[in-house]
C-alpha distance (Angstrom), angle and dihedral (degrees) to the residues before:
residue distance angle dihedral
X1 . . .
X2 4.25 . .
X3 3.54 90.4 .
X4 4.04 89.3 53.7
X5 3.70 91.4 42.6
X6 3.84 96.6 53.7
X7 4.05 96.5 40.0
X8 3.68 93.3 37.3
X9 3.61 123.0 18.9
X10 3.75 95.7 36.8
X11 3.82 105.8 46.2
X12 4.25 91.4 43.8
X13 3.94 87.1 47.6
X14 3.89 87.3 48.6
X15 3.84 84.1 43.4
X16 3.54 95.5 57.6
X17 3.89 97.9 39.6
X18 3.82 95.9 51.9
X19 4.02 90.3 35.9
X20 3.48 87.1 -121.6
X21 4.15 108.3 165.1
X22 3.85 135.3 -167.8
X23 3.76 99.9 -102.9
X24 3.72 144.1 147.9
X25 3.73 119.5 -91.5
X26 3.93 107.3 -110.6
X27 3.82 90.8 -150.4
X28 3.73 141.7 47.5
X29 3.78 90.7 -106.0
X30 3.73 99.4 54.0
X31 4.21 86.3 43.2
X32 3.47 89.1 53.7
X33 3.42 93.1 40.7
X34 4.08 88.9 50.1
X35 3.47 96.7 48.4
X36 4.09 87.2 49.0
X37 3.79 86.0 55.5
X38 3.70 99.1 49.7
X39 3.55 93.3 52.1
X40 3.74 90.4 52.8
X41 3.44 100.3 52.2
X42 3.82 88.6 55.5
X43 3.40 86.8 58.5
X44 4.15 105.0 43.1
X45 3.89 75.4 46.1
X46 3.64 90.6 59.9
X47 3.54 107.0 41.0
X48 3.97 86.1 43.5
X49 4.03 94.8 55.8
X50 4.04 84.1 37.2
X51 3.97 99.7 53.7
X52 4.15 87.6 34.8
X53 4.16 86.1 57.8
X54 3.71 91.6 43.5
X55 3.80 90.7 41.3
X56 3.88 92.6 64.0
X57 3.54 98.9 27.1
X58 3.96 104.8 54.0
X59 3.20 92.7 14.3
X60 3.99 97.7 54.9
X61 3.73 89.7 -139.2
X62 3.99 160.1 65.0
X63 3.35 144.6 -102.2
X64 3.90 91.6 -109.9
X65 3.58 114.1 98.9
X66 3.31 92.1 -125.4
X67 3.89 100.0 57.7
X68 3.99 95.1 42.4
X69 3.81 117.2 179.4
X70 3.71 113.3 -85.9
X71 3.79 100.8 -153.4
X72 3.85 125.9 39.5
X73 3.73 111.4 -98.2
X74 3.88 110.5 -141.1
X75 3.86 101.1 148.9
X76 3.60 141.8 95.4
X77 4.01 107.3 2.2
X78 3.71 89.1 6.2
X79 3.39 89.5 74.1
X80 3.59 94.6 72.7
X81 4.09 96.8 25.7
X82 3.72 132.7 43.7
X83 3.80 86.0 -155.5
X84 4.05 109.2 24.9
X85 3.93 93.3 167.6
X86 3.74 100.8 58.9
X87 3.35 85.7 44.1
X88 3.63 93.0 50.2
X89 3.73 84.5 58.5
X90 3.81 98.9 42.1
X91 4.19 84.8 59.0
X92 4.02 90.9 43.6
X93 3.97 84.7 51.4
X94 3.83 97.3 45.4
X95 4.34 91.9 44.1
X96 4.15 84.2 50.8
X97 3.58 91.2 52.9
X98 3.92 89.1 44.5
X99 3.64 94.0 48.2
X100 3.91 92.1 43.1
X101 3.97 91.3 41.9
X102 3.65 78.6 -137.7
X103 3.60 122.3 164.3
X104 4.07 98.6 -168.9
X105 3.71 84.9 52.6
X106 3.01 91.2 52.6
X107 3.68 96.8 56.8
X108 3.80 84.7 42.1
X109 4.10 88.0 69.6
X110 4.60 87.6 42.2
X111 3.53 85.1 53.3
X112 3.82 100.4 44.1
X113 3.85 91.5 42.6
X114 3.94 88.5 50.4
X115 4.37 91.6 55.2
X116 3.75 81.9 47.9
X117 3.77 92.9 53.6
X118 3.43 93.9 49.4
X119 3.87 103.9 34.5
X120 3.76 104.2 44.4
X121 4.48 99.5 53.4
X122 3.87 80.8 33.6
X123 4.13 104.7 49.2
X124 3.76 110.9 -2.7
X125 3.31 107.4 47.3
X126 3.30 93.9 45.8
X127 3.65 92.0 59.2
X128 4.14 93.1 44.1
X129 4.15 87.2 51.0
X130 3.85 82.2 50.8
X131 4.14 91.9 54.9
X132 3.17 99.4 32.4
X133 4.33 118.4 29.8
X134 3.41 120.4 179.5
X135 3.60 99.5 11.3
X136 3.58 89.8 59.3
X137 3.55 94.9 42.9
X138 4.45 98.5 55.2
X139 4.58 74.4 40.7
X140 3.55 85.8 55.2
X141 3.76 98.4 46.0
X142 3.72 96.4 48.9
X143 3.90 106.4 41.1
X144 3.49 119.5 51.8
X145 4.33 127.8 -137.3
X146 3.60 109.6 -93.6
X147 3.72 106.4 -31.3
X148 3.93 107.4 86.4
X149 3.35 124.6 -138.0
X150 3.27 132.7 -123.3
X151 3.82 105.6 -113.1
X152 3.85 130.0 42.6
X153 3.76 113.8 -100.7
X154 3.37 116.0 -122.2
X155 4.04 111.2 -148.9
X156 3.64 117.5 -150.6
X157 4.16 116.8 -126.3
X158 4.00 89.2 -91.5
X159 3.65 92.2 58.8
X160 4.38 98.3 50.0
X161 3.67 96.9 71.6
X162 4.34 118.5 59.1
């Protein structure tokens, strides 16, 4: 439900407020700018949907807090990502704004990366170092946040399991 809240609900209520409206760009920059958004949301859309299907798959779980993964998930897009799904969203959030040529939408994805900043080293991982110790830790120390790097991690035999 969060994820639909903050990709939906969110940017079409800010949409509506700041009578912002799905329109072409009328110059090259805003084009650009438009096609630069579309292709981004393809991809925020695909490493959402492919860190959600990992998420409950591998990781015997959901993203309610009451069905928590059981295992440690560091495969596929968590190889790059310690937290694929928010970033998902922060790239669906940044293309909307870019395809909207929307400033307050564009503060809407600032402000959403900021809670992230602050919530996930302050609450969840926390919690995840809690469940799953030292394979979260040698996780932790290769992968970064919500930047990805560059080149897949590969985890060593101690870290597959959670």
């Amino acid at each position: 439900m969060l994820p639909f809240v903050v990709t939906v609900v969110i940017p079409v209520w800010l949409a509506r407020r700041n009578h912002v409206g799905l329109a072409l760009g009328t110059d090259a920059t805003s084009m650009v700018a438009q096609v630069l958004g579309l292709l981004l949301l393809l991809a925020g859309l695909t490493l959402f949907a492919s860190s959600l299907r990992r998420f409950g798959g591998e990781g015997e779980g959901t993203l309610a807090p009451w069905d928590p993964p059981r295992r440690l998930v560091v495969r596929g897009p968590y190889r790059y990502v310690r937290n694929p799904m928010i970033s998902g969203v922060i790239i669906i959030l940044v293309a909307q704004a870019l395809v909207l040529v929307s400033r307050p939408h564009w503060l809407w994805a600032l402000m959403f990366f900021a809670i992230n900043a602050i919530y996930i080293p302050l609450f969840e991982e926390p919690q995840l170092q809690q469940r799953f110790g030292a394979d979260y830790d040698e996780f932790r120390r290769h992968v970064p946040r919500l930047i990805p790097r560059l080149r897949p991690w590969a985890p060593g035999a101690a870290s597959r399991g959670g």
